[in-house]
C-alpha positions in Angstrom: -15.3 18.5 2.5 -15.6 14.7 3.3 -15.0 12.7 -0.1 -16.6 9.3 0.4 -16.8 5.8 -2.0 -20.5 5.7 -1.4 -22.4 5.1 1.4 -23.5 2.3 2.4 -25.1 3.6 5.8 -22.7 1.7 8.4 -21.4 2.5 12.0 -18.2 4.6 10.1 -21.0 6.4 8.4 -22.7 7.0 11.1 -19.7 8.4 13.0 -19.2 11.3 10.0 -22.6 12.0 10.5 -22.4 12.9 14.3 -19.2 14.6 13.3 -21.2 16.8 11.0 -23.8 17.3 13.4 -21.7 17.9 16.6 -18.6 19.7 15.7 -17.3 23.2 15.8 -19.2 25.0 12.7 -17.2 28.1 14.2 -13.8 26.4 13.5 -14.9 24.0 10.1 -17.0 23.9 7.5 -17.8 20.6 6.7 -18.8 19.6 2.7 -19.0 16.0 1.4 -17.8 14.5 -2.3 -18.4 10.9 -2.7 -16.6 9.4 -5.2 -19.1 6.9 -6.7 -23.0 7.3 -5.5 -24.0 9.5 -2.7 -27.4 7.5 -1.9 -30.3 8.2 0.4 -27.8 8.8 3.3 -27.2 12.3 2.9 -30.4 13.2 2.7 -30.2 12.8 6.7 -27.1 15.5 7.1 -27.1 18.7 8.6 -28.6 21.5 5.8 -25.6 23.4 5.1 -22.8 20.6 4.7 -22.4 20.5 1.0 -22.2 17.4 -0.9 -20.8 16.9 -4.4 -21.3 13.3 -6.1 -18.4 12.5 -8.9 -20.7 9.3 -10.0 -17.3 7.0 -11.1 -18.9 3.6 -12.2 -16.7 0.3 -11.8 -12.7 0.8 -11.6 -11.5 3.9 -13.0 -7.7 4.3 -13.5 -8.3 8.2 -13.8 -10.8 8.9 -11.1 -8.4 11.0 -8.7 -8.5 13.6 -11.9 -12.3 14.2 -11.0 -11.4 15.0 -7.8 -8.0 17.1 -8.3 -10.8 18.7 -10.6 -12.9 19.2 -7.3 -10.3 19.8 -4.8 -8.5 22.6 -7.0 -11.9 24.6 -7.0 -12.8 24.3 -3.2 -9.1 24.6 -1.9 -9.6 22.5 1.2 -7.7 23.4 4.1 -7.5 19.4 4.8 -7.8 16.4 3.2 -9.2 13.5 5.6 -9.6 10.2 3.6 -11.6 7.8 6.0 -11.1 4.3 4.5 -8.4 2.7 2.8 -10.7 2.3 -0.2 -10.2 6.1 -0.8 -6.3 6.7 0.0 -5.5 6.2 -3.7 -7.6 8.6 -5.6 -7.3 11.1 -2.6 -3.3 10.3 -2.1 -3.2 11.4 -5.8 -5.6 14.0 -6.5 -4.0 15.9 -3.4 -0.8 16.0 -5.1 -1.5 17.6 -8.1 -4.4 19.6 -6.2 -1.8 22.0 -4.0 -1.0 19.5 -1.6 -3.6 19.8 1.2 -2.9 18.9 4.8 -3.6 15.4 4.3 -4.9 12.4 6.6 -5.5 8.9 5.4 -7.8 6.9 7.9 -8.0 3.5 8.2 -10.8 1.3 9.6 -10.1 -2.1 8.4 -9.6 -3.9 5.2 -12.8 -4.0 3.2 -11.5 -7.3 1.4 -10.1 -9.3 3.8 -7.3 -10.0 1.9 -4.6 -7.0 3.6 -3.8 -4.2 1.7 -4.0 -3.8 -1.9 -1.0 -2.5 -4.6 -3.0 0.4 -5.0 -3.7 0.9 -1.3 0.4 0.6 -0.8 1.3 2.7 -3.7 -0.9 5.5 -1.7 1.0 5.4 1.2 3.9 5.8 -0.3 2.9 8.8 -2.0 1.2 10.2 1.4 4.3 9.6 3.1 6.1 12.0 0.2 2.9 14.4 1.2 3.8 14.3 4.6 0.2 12.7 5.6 -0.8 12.3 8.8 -2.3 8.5 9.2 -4.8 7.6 11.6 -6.0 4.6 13.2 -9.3 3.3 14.9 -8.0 0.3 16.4 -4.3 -0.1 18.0 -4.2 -3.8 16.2 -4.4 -1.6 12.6 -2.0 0.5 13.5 0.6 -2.0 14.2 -0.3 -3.7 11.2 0.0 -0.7 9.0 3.7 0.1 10.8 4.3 -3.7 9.7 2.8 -4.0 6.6 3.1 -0.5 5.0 6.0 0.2 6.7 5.1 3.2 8.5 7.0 5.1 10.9 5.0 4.6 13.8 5.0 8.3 15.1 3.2 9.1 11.7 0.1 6.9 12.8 -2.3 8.2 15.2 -5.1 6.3 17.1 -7.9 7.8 16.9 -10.4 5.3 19.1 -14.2 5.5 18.3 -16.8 6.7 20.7 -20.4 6.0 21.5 -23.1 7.7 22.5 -23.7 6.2 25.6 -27.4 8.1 26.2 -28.8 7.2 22.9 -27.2 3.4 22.9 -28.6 2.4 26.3 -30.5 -0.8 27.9 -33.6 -1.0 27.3 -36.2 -1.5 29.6 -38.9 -4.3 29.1 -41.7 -1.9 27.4 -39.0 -0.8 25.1 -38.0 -4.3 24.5 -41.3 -5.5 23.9 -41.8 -2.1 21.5 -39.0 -2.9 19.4 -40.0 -6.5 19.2 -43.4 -4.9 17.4 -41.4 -2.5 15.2 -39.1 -5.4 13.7 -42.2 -8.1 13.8 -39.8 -10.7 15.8 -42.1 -12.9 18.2 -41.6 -11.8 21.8 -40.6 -15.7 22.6 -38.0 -16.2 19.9 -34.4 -16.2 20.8 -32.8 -13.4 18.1 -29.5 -12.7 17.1 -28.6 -9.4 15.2 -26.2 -7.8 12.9 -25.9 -4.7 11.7 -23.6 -4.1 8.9 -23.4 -3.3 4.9 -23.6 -6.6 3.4 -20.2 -7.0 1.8 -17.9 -10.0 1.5 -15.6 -8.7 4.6 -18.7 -8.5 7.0 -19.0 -13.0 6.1 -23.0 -12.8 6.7 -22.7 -16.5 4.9 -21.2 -17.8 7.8 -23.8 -16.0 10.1 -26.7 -18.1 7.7 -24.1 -21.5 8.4 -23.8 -20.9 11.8 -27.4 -20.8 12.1 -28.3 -23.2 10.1 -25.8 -25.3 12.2 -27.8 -24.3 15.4 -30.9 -25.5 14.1 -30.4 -29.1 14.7 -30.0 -28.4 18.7 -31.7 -25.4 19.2 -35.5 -23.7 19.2 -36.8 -20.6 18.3 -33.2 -19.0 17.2 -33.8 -16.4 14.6 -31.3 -13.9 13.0 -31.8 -10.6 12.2 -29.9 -8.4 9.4 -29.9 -4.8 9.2 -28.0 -3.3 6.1 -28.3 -2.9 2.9 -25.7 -3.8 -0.1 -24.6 -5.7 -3.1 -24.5 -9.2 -2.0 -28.8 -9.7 -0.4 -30.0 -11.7 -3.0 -27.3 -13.6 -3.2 -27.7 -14.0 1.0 -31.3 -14.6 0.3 -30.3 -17.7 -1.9 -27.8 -19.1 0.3 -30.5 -18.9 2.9 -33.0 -20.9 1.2 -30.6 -23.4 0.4 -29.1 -23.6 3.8 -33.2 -24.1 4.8 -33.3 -21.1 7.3 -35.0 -18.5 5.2 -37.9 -18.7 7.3 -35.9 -18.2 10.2 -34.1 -14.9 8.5 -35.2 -11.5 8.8 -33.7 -8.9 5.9 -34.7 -5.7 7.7 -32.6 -3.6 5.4 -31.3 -0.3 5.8 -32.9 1.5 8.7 -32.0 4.6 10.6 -33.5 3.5 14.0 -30.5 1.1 14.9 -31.3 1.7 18.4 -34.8 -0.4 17.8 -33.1 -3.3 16.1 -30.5 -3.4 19.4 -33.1 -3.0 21.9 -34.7 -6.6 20.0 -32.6 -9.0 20.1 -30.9 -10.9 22.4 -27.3 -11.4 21.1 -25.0 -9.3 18.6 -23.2 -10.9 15.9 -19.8 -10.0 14.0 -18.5 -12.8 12.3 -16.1 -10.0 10.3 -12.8 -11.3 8.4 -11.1 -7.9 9.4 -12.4 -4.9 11.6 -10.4 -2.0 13.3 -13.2 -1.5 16.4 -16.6 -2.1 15.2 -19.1 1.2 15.7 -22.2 -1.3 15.7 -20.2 -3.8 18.0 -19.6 -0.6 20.6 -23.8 0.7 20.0 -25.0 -2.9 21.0 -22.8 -3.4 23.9 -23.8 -0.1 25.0 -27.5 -1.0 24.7 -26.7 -4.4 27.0 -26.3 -6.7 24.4 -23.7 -9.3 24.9 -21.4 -10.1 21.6 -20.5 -12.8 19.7 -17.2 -11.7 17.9 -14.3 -13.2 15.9 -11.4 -12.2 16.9 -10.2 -9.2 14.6 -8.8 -5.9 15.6 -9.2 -5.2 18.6 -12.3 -7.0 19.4 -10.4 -9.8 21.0 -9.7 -6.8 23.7 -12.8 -4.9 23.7 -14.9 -8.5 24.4 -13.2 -10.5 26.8 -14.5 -14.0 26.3 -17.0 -15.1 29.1 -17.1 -11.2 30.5 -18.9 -9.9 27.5 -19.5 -12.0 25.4 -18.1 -14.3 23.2 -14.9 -14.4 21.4 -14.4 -17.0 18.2 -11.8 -18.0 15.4 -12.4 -16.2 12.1 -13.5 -17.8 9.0 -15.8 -20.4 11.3 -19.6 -21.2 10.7 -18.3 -24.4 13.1 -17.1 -21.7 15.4 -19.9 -19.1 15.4 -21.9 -21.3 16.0 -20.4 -22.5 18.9 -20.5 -19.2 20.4 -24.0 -18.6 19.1 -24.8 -21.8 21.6 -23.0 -20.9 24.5 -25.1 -17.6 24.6 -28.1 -19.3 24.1 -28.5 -21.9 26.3 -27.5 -19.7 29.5 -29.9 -17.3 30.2 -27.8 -16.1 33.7 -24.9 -15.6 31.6 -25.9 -13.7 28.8 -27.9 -11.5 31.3 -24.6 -11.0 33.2 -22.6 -10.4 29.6 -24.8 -8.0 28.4 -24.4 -5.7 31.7 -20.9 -6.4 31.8 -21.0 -5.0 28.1 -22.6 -1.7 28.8 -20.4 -1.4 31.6 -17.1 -1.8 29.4 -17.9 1.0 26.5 -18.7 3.8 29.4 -15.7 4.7 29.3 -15.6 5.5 25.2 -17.6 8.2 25.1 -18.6 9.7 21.9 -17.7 13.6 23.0 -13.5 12.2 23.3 -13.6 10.9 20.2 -15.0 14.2 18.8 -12.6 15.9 20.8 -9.9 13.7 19.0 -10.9 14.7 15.9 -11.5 18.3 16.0 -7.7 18.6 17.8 -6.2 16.8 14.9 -7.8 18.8 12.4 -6.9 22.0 14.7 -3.3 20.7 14.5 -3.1 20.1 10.6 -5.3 22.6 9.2 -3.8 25.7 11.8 0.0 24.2 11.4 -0.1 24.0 7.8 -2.6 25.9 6.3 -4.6 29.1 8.0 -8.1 28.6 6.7 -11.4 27.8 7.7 -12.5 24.5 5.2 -11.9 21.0 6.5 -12.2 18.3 3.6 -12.2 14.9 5.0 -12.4 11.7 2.2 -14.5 8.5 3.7 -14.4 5.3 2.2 
């Protein structure tokens, strides 16, 4: 069972989803509960992973009771909570549900802002559980061994993967196709992001930054694909900032690969990441990246080699980067195959591998059944 927030249909999403799809249904069965809304997202998982929707609307001091309630009736053999957001209600419901194997996840903080008093308060409690924490990025885990003060054997890294023959270059018919599919004029210069649009992700500095190009620059266009709480309030900051035209909302869309295969550059101008999935799709697709530097993007993109690697909290600095990308054609041809080249390496059967050995580990250690229960947030 994997319990998430909500989906929001982002790269960690998208991981769970080629878990689903791709691991061993002999070893696991797979089921989802999502703690608030389950959303148009599950509609695209495999047919017999089961999902239960708890619908908890706005903060809810007694939401980990819904999914003790859960939990108690489906007896998980492990308890995987992907996401800091869910290590509370999961931390809790798993103690007074029969104490499940139990793995907290962590992918990055969704505020910016480090870890919350809840967020703490559940580590504490899966440290009493005996949890087994996990991270994607080797930056988080250091700073949850600092910050939560974690033991460090107790935090795994569990690297994501790629799928290297999906993500690839494209040639220039496939170019020129996804140019048609996302209506971008074959002769503008495009940027692209794709990410739910929450405060963490900063898409009002990407609308600064561009706005800041605009006095030097030509045909530089930007190109969102996500979907989430804060568009109109993007859309406004747009039209004030006088770059709506120049602003393409393409919303939530399962061809991710078309929307790489368009633009020119990839944007993350993220207050906090662990290792972005979309960052690791685009480079695989040849896309040279404009990062800040969080996680461990500072080390996946090596400034000049990749792409380009900028202070966080910036529209000055973004924009900056956005430039040097821009106005060198040479380079940002040589960035984008130096990009491809890097994430070969990260495929996306290791990280699978990874997975499927630490749930072999926790569920065949400490509990001999056949249910895996994994919470995403």
């Amino acid at each position: 069972v994997h319990v998430v927030n909500s989906f929001e249909g982002g790269g960690m999403e998208r991981t769970l989803r080629v878990l689903l799809q791709r691991g061993t249904p002999t070893q696991f069965r797979h089921a989802i509960i999502t703690l608030r809304r389950a959303g148009d997202f599950c509609r695209t998982l495999p047919d017999d992973v089961r999902v239960h929707e708890l619908g908890i609307r706005g903060a809810s001091r007694f939401s980990f009771l819904k999914l003790a309630r859960v939990l108690r009736k489906w007896r998980p053999a492990v308890v995987h909570a992907r996401g800091a957001g869910c290590w509370s209600d999961t931390a809790f419901a798993s103690a007074i549900a029969g104490r499940p194997p139990l793995i907290l996840g962590f992918h990055g903080i969704e505020t910016g802002r480090g870890f919350t008093p809840n967020q703490r308060r559940a580590a504490r409690v899966g440290q009493r559980l005996g949890a087994t924490f996990t991270s994607v990025s080797r930056a988080g885990r250091e700073m949850m061994k600092d910050t939560l003060r974690l033991p460090q054997e107790s935090i795994e890294h569990l690297p994501n993967g790629v799928d290297a023959n999906r993500f690839a270059s494209p040639g220039d018919s496939q170019r020129n196709v996804a140019r048609t599919k996302m209506n971008i004029p074959p002769s503008a210069f495009v940027i692209g992001t794709v990410a739910s649009m929450t405060s963490v992700k900063r898409h009002d500095l990407m609308i600064d930054a561009l706005a800041d190009m605009q006095e030097s620059a030509g045909d530089v266009r930007l190109l969102i694909v996500g979907s989430g709480s804060l568009r109109a309030r993007l859309a406004e900051h747009a039209t004030r900032r006088g770059v709506s035209a120049k602003i393409q909302f393409a919303g939530q869309r399962e061809d991710v690969t078309t929307a790489y295969h368009a633009i020119d550059a990839y944007l993350c101008a993220s207050d906090s990441e662990g290792v972005s999935n979309s960052v690791l799709e685009a480079m695989a697709c040849g896309v040279p990246v404009i990062t800040t530097n969080v996680g461990d993007h500072g080390i996946l993109v090596r400034d000049g080699i990749e792409g380009v690697v900028v202070e966080a909290g910036s529209a000055s600095a973004l924009a900056r980067g956005m430039n040097r990308i821009f106005l060198s054609p040479a380079a940002r041809n040589s960035m984008g195959q130096a990009a491809r080249r890097r994430v070969a390496s990260m495929s996306l059967g290791d990280m699978l591998s990874r997975y499927e050995q630490l749930y072999q580990r926790r569920v065949f250690t400490d509990c001999p059944k056949t249910m895996s229960v994994a919470l995403a947030g």
